[in-house]
PyMOL Python script that loads the backbone (N, CA, C, O; Angstrom):
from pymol import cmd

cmd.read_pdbstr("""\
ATOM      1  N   UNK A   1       0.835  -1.183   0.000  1.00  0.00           N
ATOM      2  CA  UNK A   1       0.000   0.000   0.000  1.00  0.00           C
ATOM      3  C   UNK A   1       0.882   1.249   0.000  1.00  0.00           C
ATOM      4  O   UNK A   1       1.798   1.524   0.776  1.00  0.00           O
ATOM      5  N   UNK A   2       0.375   1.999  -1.113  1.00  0.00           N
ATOM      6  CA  UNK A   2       1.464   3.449  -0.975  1.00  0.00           C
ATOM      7  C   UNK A   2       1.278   4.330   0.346  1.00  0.00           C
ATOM      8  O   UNK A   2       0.200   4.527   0.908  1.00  0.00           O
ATOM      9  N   UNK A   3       2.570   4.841   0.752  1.00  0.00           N
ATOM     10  CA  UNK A   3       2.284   5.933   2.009  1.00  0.00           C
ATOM     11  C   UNK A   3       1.415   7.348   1.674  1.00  0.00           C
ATOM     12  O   UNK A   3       1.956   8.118   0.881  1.00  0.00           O
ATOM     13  N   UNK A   4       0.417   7.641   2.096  1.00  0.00           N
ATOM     14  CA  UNK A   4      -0.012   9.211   1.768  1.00  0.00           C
ATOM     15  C   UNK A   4       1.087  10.358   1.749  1.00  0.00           C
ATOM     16  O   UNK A   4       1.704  10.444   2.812  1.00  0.00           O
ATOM     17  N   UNK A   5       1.458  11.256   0.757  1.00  0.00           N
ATOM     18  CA  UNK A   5       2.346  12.063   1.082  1.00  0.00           C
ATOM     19  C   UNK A   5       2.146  13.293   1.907  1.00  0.00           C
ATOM     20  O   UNK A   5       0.965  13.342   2.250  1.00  0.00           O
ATOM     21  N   UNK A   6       2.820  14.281   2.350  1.00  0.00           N
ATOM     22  CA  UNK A   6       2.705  15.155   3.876  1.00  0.00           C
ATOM     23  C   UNK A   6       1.258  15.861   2.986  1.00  0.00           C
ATOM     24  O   UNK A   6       0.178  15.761   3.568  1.00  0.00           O
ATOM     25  N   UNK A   7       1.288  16.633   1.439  1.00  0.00           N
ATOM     26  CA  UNK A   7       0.008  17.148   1.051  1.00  0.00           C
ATOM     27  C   UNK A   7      -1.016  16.333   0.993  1.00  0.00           C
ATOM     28  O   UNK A   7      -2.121  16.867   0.902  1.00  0.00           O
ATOM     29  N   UNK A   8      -0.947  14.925   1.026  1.00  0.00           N
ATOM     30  CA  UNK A   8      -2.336  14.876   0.995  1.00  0.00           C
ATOM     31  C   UNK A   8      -2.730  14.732   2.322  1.00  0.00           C
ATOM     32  O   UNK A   8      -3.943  14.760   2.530  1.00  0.00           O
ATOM     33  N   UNK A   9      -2.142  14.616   3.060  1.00  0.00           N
ATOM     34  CA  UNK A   9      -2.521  14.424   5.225  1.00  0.00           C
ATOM     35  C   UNK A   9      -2.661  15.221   5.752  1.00  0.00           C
ATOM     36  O   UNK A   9      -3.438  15.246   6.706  1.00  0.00           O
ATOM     37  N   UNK A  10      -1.520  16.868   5.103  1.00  0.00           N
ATOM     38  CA  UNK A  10      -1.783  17.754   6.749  1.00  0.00           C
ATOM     39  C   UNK A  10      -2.956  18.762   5.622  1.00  0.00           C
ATOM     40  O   UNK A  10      -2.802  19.267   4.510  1.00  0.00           O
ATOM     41  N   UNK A  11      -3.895  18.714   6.410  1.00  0.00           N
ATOM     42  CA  UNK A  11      -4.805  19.977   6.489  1.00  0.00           C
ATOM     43  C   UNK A  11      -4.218  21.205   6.167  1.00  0.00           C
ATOM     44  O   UNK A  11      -4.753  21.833   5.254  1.00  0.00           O
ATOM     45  N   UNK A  12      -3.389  21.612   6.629  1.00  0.00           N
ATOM     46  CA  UNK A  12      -2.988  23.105   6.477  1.00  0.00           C
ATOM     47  C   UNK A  12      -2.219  23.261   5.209  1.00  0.00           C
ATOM     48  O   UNK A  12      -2.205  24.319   4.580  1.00  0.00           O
ATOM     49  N   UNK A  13      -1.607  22.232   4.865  1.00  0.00           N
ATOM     50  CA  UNK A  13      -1.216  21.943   2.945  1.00  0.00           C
ATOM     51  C   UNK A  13      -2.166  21.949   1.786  1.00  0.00           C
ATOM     52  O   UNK A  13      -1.902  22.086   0.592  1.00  0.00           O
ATOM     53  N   UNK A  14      -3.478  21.750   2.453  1.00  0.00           N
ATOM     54  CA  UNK A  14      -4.546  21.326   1.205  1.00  0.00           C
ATOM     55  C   UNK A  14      -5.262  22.690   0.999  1.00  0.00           C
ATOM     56  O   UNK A  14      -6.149  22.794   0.152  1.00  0.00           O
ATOM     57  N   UNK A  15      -4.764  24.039   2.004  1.00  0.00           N
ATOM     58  CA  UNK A  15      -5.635  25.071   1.735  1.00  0.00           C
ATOM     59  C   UNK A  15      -5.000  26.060   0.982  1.00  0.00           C
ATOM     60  O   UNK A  15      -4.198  26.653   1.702  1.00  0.00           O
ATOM     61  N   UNK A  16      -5.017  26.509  -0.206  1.00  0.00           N
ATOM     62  CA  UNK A  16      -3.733  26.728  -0.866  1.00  0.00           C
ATOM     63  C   UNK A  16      -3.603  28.225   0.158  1.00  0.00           C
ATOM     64  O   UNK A  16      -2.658  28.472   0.907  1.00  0.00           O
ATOM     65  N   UNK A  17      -4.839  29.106  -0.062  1.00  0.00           N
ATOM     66  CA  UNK A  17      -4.914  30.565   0.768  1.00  0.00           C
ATOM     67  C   UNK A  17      -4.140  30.421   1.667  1.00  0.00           C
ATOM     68  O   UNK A  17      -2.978  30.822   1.597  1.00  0.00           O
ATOM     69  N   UNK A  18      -4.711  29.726   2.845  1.00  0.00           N
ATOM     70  CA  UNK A  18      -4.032  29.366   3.860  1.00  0.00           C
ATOM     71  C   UNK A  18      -2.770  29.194   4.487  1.00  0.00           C
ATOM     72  O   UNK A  18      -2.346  29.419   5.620  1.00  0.00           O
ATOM     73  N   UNK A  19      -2.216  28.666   3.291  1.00  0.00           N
ATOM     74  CA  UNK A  19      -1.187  28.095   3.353  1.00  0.00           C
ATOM     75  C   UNK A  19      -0.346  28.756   2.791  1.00  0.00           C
ATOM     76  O   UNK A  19       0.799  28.355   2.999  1.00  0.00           O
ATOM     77  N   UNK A  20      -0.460  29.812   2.010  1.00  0.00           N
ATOM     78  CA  UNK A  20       0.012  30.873   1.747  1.00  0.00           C
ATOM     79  C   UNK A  20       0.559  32.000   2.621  1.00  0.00           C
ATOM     80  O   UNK A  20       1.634  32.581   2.774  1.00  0.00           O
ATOM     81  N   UNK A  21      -0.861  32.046   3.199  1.00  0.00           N
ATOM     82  CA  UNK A  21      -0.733  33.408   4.388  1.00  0.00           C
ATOM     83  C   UNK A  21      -0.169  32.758   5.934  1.00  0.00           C
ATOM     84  O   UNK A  21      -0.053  33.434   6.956  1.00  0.00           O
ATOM     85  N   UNK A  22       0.111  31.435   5.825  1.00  0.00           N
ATOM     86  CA  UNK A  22       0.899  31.490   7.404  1.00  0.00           C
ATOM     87  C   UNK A  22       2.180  30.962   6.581  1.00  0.00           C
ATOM     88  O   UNK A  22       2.805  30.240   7.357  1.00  0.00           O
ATOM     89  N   UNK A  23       2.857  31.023   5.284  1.00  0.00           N
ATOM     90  CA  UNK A  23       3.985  30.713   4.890  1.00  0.00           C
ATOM     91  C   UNK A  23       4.286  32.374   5.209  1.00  0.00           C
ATOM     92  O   UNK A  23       5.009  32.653   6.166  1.00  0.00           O
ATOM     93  N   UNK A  24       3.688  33.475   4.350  1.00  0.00           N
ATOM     94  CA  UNK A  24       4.247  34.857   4.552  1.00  0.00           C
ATOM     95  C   UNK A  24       4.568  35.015   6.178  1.00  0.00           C
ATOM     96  O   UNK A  24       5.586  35.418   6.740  1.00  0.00           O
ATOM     97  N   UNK A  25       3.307  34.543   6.709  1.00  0.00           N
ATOM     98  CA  UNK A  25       4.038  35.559   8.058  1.00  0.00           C
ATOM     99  C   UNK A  25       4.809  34.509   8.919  1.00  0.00           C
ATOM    100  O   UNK A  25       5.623  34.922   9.746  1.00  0.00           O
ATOM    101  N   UNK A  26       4.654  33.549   8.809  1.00  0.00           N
ATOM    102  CA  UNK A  26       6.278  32.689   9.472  1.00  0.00           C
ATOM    103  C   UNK A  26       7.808  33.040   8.978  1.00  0.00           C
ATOM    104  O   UNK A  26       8.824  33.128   9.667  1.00  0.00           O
ATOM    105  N   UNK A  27       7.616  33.235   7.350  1.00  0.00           N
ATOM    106  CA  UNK A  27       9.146  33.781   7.209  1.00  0.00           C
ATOM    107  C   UNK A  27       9.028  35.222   7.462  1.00  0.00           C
ATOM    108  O   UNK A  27      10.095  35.621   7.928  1.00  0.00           O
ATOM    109  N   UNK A  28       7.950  36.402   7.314  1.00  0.00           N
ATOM    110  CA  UNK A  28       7.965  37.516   7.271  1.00  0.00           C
ATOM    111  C   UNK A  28       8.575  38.269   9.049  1.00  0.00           C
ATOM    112  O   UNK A  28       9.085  39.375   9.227  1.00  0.00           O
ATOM    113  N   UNK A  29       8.269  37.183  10.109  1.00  0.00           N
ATOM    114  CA  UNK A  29       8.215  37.282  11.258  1.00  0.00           C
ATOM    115  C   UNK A  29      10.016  37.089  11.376  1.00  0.00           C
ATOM    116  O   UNK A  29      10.748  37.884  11.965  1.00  0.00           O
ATOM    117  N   UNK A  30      10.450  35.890  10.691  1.00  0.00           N
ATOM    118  CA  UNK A  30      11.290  35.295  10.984  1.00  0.00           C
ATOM    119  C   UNK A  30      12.695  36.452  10.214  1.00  0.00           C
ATOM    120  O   UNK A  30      13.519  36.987  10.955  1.00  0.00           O
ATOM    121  N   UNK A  31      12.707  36.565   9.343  1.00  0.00           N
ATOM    122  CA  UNK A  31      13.172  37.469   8.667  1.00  0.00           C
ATOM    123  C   UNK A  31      13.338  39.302   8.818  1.00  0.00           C
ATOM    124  O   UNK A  31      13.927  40.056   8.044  1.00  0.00           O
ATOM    125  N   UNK A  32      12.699  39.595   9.910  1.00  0.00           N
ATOM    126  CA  UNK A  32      12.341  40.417  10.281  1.00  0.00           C
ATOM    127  C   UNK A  32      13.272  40.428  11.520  1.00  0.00           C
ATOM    128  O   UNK A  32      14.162  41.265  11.369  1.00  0.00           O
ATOM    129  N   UNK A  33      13.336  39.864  12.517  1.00  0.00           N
ATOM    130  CA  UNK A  33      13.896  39.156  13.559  1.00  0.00           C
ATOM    131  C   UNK A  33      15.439  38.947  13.031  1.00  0.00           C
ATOM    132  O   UNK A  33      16.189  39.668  13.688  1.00  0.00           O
ATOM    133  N   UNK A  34      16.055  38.265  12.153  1.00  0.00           N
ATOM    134  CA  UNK A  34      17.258  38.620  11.556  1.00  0.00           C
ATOM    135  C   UNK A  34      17.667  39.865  10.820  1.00  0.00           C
ATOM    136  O   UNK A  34      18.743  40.411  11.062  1.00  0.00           O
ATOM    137  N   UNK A  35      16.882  40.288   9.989  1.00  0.00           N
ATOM    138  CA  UNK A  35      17.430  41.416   9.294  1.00  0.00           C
ATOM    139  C   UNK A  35      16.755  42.934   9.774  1.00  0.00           C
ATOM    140  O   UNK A  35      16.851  43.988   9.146  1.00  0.00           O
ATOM    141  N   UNK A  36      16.249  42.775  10.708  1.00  0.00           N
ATOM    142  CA  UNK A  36      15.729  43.953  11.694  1.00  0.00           C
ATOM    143  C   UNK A  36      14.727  44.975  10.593  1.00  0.00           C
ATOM    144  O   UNK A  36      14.125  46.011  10.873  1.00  0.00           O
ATOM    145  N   UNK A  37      14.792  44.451   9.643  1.00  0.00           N
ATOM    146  CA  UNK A  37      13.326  45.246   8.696  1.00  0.00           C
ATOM    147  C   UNK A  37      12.128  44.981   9.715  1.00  0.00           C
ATOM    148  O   UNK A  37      12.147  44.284  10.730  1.00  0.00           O
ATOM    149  N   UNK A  38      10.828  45.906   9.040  1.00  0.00           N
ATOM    150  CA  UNK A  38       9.765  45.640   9.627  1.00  0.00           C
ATOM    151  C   UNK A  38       9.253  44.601   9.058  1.00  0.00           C
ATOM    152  O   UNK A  38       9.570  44.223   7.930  1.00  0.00           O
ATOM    153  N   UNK A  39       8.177  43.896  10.004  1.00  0.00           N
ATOM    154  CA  UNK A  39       7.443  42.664   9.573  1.00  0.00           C
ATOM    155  C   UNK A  39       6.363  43.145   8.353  1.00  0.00           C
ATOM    156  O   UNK A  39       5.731  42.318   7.695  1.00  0.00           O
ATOM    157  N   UNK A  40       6.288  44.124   8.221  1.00  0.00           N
ATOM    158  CA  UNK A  40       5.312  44.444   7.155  1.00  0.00           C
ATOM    159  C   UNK A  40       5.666  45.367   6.026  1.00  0.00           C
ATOM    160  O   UNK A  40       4.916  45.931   5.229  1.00  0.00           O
ATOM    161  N   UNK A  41       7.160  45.404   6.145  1.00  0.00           N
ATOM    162  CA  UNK A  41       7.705  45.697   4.687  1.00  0.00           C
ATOM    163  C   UNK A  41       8.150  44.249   4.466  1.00  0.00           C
ATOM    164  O   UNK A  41       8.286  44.196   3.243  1.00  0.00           O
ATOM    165  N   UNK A  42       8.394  43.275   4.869  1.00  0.00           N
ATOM    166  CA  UNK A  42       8.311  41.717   4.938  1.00  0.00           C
ATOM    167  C   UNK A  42       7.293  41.379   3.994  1.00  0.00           C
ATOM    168  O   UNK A  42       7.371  41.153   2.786  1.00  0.00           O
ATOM    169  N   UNK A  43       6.409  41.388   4.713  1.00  0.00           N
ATOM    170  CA  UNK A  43       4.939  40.832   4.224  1.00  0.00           C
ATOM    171  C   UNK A  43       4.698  41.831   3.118  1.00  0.00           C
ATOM    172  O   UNK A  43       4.120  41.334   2.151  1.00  0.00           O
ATOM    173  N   UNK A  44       4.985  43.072   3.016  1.00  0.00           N
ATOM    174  CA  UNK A  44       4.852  43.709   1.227  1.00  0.00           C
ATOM    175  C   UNK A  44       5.988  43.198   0.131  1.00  0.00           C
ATOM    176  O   UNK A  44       5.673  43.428  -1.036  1.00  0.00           O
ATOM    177  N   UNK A  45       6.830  42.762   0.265  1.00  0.00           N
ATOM    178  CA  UNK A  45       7.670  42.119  -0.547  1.00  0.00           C
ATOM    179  C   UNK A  45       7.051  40.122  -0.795  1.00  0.00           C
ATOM    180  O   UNK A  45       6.938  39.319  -1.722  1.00  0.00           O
ATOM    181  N   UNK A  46       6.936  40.146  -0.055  1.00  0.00           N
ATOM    182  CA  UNK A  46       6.631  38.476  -0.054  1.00  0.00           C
ATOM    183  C   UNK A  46       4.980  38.434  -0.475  1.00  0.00           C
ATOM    184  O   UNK A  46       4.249  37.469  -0.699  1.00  0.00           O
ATOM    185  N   UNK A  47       4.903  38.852  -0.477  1.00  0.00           N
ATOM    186  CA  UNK A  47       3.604  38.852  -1.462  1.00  0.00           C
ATOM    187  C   UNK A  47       3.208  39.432  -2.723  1.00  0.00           C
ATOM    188  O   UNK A  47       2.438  39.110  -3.628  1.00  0.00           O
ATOM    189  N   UNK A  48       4.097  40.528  -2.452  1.00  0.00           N
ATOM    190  CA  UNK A  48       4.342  40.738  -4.488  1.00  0.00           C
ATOM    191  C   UNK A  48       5.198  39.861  -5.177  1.00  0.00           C
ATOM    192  O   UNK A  48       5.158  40.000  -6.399  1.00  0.00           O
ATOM    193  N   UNK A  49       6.050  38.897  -4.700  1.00  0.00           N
ATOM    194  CA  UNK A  49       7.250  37.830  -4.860  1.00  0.00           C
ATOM    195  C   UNK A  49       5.994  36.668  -5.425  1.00  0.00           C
ATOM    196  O   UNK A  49       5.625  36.274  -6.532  1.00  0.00           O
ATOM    197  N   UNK A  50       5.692  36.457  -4.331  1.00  0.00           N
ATOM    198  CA  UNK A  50       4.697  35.146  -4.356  1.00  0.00           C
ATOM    199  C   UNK A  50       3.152  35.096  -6.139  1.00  0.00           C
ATOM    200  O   UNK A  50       2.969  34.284  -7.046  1.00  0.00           O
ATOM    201  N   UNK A  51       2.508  36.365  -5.770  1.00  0.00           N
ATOM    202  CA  UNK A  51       1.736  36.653  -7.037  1.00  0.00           C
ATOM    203  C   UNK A  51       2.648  36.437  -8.352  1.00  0.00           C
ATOM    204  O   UNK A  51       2.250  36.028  -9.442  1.00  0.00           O
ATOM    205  N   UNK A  52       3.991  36.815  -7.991  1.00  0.00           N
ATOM    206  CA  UNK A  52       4.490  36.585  -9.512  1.00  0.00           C
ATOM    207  C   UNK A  52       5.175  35.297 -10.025  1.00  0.00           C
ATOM    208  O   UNK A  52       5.439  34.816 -11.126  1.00  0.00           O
ATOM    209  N   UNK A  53       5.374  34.896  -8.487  1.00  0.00           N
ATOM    210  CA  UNK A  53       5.726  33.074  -8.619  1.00  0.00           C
ATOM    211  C   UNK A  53       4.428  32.373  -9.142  1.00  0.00           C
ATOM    212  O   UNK A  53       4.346  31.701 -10.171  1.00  0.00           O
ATOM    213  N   UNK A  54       3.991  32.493  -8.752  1.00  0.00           N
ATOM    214  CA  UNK A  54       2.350  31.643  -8.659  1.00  0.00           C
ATOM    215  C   UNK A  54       1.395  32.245  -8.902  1.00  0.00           C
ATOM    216  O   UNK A  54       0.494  32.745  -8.229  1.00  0.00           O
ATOM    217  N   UNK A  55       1.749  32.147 -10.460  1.00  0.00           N
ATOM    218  CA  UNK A  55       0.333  33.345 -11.720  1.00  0.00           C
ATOM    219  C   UNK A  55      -1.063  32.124 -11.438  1.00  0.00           C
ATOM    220  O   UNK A  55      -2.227  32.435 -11.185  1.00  0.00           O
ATOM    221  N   UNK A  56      -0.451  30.574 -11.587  1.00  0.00           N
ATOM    222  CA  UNK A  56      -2.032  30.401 -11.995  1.00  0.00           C
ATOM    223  C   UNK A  56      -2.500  29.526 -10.004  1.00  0.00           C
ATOM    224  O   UNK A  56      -2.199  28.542  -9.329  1.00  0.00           O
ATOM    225  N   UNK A  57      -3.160  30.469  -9.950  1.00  0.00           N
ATOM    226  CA  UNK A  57      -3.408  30.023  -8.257  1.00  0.00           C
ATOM    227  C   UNK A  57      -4.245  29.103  -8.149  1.00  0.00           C
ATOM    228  O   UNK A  57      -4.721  29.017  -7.017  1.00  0.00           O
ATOM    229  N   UNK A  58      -4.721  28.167  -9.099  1.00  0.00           N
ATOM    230  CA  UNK A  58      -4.725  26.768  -8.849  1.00  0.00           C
ATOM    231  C   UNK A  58      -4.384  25.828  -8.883  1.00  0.00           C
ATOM    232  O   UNK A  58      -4.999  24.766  -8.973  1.00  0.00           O
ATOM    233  N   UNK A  59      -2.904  26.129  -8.790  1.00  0.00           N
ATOM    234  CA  UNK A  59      -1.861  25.088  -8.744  1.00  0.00           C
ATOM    235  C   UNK A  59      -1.496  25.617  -7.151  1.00  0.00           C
ATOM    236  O   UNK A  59      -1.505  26.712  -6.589  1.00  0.00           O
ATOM    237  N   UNK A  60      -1.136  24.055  -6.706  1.00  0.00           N
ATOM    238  CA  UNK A  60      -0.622  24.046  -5.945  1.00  0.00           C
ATOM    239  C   UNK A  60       1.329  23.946  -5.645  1.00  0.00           C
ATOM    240  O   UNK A  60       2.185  23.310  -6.261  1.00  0.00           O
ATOM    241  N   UNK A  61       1.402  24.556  -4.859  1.00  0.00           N
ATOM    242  CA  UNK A  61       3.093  25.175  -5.150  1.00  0.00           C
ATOM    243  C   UNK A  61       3.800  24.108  -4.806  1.00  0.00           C
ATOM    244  O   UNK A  61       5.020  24.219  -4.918  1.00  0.00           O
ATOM    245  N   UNK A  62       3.195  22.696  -4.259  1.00  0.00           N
ATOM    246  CA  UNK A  62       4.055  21.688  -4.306  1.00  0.00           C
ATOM    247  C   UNK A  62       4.035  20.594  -5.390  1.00  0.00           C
ATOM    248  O   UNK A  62       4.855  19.682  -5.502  1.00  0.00           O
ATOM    249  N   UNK A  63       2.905  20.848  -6.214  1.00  0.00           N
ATOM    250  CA  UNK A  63       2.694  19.833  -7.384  1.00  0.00           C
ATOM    251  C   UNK A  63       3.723  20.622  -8.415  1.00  0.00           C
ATOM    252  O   UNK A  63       4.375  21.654  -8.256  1.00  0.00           O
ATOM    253  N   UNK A  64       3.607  19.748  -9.494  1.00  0.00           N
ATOM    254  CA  UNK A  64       4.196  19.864 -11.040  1.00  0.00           C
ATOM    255  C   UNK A  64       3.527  20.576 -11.564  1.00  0.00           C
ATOM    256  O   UNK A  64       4.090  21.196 -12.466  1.00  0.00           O
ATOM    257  N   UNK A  65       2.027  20.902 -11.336  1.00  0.00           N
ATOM    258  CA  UNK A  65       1.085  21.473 -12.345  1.00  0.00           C
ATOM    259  C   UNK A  65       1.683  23.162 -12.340  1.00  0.00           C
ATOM    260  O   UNK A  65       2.137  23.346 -13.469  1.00  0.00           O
ATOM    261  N   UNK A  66       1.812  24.178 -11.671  1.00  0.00           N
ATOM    262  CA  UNK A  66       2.437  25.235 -11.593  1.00  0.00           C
ATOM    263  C   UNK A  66       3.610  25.232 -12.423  1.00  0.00           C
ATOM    264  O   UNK A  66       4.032  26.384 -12.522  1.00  0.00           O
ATOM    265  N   UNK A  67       4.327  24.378 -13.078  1.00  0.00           N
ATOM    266  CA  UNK A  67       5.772  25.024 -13.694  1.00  0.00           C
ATOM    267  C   UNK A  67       5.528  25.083 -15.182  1.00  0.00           C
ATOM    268  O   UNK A  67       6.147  25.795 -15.973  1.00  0.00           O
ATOM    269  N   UNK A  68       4.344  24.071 -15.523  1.00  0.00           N
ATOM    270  CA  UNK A  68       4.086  23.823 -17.386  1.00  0.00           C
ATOM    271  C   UNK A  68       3.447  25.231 -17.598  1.00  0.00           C
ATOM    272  O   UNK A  68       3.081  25.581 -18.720  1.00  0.00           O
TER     273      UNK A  68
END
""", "prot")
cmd.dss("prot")
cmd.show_as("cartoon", "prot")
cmd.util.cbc("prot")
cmd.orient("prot")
């Protein structure tokens, strides 16, 4: 029997929004904390970064379907 992989088990992987907005503010927090910027010139860069990584937002950023 195949193992489920971590996206199809954890909940918080399957919501793409979601999973978006606690990726920004975990590194935005974290990054902030090292490079002494504010957390919300953080979070304005990482989200204009992210829209232009990930034009078609129904792909999910750990599948294959996002790179064709």
């Amino acid at each position: 029997m195949r193992k489920k992989s971590l996206i199809e088990t954890n909940p918080y992987l399957q919501n793409l929004e979601k999973y978006r907005e606690s990726l920004i503010t975990n590194v935005s927090s974290s990054t902030a904390i090292e490079t002494g910027a504010s957390v919300q010139s953080v979070v304005d860069t990482l989200t204009e970064v992210t829209r232009s990584i990930f034009i078609n937002h129904n792909a999910h950023p750990f599948s294959n379907h996002h790179l064709s």
